[in-house]
C-alpha positions in Angstrom: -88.6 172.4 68.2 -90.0 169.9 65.8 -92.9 169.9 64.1 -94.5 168.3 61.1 -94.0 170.1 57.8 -96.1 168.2 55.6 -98.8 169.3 53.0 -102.0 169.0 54.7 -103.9 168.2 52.3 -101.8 165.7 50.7 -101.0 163.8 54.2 -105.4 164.2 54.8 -105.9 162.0 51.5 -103.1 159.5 52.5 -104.8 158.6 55.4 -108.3 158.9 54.3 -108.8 162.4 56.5 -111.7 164.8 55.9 -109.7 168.3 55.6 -112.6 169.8 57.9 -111.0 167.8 60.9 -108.1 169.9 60.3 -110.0 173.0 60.3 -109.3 173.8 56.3 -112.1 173.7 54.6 -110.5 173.0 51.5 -110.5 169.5 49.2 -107.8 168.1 46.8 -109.2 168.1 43.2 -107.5 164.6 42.8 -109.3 161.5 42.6 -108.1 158.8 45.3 -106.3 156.0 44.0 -108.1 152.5 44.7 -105.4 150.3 46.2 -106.2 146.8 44.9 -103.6 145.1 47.7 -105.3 144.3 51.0 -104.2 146.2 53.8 -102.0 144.0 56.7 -103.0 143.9 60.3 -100.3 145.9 61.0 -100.7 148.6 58.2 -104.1 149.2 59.5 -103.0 149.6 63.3 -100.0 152.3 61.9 -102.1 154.1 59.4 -104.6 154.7 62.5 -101.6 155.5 64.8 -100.5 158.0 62.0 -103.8 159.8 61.2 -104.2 160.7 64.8 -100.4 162.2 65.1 -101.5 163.6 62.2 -104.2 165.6 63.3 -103.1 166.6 66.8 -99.5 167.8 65.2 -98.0 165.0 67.7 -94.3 163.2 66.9 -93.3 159.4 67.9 -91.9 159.8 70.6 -94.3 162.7 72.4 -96.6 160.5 71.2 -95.9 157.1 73.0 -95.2 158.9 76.0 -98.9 160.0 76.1 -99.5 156.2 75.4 -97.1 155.1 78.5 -99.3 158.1 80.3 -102.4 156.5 79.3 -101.4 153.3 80.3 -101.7 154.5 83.7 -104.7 156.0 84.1 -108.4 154.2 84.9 -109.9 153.0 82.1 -109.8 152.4 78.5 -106.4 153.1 77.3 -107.3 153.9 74.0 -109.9 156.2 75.0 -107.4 157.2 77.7 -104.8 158.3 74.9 -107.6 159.7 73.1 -108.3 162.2 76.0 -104.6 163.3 76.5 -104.3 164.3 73.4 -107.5 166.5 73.3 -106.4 168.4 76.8 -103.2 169.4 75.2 -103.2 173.6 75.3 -103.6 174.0 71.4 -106.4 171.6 71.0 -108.1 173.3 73.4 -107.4 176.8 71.9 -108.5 175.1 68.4 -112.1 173.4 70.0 -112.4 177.2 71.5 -112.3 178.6 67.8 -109.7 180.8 68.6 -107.8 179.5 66.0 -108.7 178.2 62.5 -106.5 175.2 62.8 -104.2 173.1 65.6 -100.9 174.8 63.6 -102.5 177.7 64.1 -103.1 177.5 67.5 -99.7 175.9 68.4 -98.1 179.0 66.8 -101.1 181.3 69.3 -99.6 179.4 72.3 -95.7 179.8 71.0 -96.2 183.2 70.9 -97.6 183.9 74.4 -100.8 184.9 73.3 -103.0 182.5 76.1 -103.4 183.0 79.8 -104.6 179.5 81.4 -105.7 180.6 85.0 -104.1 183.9 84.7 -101.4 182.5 83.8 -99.0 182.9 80.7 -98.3 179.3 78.8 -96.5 179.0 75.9 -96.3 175.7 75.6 -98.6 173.7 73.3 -98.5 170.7 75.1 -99.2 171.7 78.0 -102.2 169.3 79.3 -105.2 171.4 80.2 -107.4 170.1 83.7 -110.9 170.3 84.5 -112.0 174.1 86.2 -109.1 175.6 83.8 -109.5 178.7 82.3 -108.2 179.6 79.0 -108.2 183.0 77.8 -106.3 185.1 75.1 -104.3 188.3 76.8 -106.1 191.4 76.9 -103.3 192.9 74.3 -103.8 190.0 71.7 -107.8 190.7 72.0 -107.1 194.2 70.1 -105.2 192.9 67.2 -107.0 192.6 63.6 -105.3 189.1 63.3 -107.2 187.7 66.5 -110.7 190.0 65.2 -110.3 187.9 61.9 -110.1 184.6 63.4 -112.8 185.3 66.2 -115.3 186.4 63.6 -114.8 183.8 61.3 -115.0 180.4 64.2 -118.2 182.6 66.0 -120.2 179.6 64.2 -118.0 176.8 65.0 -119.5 174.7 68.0 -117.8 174.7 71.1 -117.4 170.5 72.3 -119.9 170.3 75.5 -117.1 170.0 77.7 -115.9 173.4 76.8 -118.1 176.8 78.0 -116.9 179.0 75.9 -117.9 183.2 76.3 -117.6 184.7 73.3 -117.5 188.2 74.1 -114.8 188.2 76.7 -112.9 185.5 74.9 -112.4 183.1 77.9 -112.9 179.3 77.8 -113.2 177.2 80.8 -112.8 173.4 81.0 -115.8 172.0 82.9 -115.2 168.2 82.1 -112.4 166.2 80.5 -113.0 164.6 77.6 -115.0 161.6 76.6 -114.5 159.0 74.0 -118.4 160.7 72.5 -116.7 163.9 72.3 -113.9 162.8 69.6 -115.5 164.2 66.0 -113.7 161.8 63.6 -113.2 158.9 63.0 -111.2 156.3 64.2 -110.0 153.4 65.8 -107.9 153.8 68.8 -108.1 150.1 69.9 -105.7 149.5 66.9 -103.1 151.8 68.1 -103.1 150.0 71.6 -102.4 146.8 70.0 -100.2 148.1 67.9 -98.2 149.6 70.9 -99.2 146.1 73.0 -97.2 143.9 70.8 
């Protein structure tokens, strides 16, 4: 399986990231370079495509087939794409804080670790609906590893389209998610015309 091995905090101050949308609360110690050359069209609409692979741990070609996806859905297909990509299984398993990061939680869902319905899935892109229920598995509850990470997200806010119950660890998806829901920044219309050309 492939997955993206960069240095996070490196690839966050590349494309102009705040570490905390990554769930790492550290910062580089390095002052940014000012770039004095102006930025093309097109560099813009790729450095937006790559900052949100980036954060959602997404490759090309996963990637534009959440944008073919989008496509044909109703309505905005950037906010479309935007959506897709926060239903995945380990986004929703990050927004629950039952992981400290998205790596994190893809390596929760890997390792069999979440029921959806009742249900064992170990795949992280597996594309959550709304009336889900996510859970962790009554064995992973007991281990210090999940305590740890439980205690230390128990202040993280759960997105309003997640009901999250903290004491019996289950989240359940009452809406899909909106374009208001998204807590960074960015421009999705670029990637659509980057992917419209």
């Amino acid at each position: 399986m492939a997955k993206n091995m960069q240095p996070v905090l490196k690839r966050c101050k590349t494309l102009g990231i705040e570490p905390g949308v990554m769930g790492i609360n550290k910062h580089s110690k390095r002052n940014p370079k000012q770039s004095r050359k102006k930025q093309s069209e097109y560099g813009l609409q790729l450095n937006e495509k790559q900052k949100v692979k980036f954060i959602y741990g997404v490759l090309e070609k996963q990637f534009r087939k959440y944008y073919v996806m989008a496509t044909k859905r109703n309505g905005i297909t950037g906010e479309m794409l935007l959506q897709i990509l926060e239903s995945r299984l380990d986004n929703v398993v990050f927004r629950l804080g039952l992981a400290n990061t998205r790596r994190e939680a893809r390596q929760i869902v890997n390792h069999g670790h979440i029921l959806v319905n009742g249900k064992k899935v170990n795949i992280p892109s597996y594309l959550i609906k709304q009336g889900d229920v996510v859970t962790l598995k009554e064995k992973s509850r007991s281990s210090s590893r999940m305590k740890d990470i439980v205690e230390t997200n128990a202040s993280r806010v759960v997105p309003k389209w997640l009901d999250m119950d903290k004491n019996t660890l289950t989240g359940k998806v009452v809406a899909l998610p909106a374009r208001d829901d998204i807590d960074y920044e960015v421009e999705e219309h670029l990637i659509v015309e980057l992917y419209s050309k």
